[in-house]
C-alpha positions as CSV (number, residue, x, y, z in Angstrom):
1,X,91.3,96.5,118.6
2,X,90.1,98.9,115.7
3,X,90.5,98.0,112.3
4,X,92.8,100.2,110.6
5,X,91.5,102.2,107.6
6,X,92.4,100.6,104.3
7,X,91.7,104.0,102.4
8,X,90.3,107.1,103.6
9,X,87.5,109.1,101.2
10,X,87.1,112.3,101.4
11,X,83.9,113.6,103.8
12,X,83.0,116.1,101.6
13,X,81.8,113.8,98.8
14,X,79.7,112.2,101.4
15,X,78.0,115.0,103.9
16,X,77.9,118.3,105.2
17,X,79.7,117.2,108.3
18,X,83.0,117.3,107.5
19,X,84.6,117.3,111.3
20,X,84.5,113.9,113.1
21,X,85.0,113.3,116.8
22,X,86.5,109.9,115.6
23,X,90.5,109.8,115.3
24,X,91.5,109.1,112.1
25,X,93.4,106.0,113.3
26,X,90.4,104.8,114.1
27,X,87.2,104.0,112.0
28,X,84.0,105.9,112.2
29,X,81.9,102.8,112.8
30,X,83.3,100.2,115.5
31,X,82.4,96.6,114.6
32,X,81.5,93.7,117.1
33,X,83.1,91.5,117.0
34,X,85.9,92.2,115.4
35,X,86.5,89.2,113.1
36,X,83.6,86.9,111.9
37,X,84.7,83.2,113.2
38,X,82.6,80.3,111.6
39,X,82.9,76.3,113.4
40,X,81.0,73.2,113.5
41,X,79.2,73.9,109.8
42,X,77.8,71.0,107.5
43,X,78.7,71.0,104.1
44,X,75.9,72.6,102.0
45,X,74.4,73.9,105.2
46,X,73.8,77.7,106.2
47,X,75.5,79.4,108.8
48,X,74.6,82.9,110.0
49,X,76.6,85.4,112.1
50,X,75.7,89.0,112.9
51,X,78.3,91.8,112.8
52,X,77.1,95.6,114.7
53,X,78.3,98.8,113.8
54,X,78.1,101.7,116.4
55,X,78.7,105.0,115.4
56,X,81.2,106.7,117.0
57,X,81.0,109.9,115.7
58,X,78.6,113.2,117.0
59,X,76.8,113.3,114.0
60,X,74.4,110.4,112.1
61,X,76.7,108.9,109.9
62,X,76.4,106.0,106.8
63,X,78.0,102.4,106.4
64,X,78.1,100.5,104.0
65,X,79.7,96.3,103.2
66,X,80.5,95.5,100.0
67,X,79.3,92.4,99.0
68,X,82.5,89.6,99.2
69,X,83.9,88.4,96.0
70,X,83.0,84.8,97.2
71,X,80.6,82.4,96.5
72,X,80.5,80.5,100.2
73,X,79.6,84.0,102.0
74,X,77.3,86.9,101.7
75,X,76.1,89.9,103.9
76,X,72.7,91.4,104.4
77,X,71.4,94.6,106.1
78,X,72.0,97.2,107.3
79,X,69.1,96.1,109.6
80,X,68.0,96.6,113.5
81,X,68.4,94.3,116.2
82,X,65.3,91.9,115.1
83,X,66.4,92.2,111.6
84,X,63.7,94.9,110.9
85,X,64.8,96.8,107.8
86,X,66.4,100.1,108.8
87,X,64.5,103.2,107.7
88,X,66.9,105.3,106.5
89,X,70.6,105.0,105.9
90,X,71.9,107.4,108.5
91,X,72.5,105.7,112.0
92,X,72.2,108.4,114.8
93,X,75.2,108.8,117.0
94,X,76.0,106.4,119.7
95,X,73.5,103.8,117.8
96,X,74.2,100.6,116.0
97,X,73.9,99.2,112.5
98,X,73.7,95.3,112.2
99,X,74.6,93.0,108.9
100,X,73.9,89.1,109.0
101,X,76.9,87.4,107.1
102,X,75.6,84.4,105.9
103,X,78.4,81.2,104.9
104,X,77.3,78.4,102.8
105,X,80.4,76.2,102.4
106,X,80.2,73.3,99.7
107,X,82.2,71.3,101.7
108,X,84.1,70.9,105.5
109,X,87.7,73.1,104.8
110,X,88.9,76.4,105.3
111,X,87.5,79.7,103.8
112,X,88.1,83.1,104.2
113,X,87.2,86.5,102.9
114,X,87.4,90.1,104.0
115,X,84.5,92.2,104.3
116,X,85.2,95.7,102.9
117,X,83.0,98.5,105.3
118,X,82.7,101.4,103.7
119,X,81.6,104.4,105.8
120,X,81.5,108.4,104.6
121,X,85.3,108.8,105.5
122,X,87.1,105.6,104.8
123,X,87.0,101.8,104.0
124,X,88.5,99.2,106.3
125,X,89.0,95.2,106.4
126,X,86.7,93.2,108.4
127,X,88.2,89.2,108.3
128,X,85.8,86.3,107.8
129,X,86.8,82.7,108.8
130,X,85.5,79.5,108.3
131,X,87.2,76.1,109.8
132,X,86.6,73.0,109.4
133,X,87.6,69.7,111.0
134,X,90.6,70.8,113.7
């Protein structure tokens, strides 16, 4: 299931490569997984979770998250695989781009936010849970 683009931005502002292989149904980065599911958390604790982007374009392309308006979560990267900073902010096509989101609840209940991923051509909604006791 693709996330479907909250707002698209116009290429232009962004690069050169204003055609895309990518439907515009669909966005240019593909995240995995799709929604961000945290259980079994201690209060005050840390819990990490790692989101990857591939491109699915032809050309190198950018993405970007927004921090969340939230104090329980917070995202990091864009970094590799072994969390080795990336060295540029293109990723090459076919590659991936991966973001730790980190949750540090105050106490056991429900939280949620939505990540906003910003890539050259639009912005989409990636949703963050947190449960606690079921």
């Amino acid at each position: 299931v693709h996330p479907v683009p909250l707002e698209l931005l116009n290429l232009e502002d962004q690069s050169h490569h204003v055609k895309s292989s990518v439907p515009l149904r669909e966005p240019l980065f593909a995240p995995s997984p799709s929604r961000i599911e945290f259980r079994e958390y201690e209060a005050f604790g840390k819990a990490e979770a790692v989101v990857r982007f591939r491109n699915n374009d032809y050309v190198a392309r950018r993405i970007k998250i927004e921090q969340p308006d939230s104090l329980h979560f917070a995202v990091a990267g864009p970094h590799g695989p072994k969390k080795q900073a990336l060295r540029q902010s293109k990723i090459a096509s076919g590659m991936e781009a991966w973001f730790t989101v980190q949750f540090r609840p105050n106490e056991i209940g429900d939280y949620g936010c939505e990540l906003i991923c910003v890539t050259e051509r639009e912005k989409f909604a990636l949703p963050v849970r947190a449960f606690g006791l079921e």
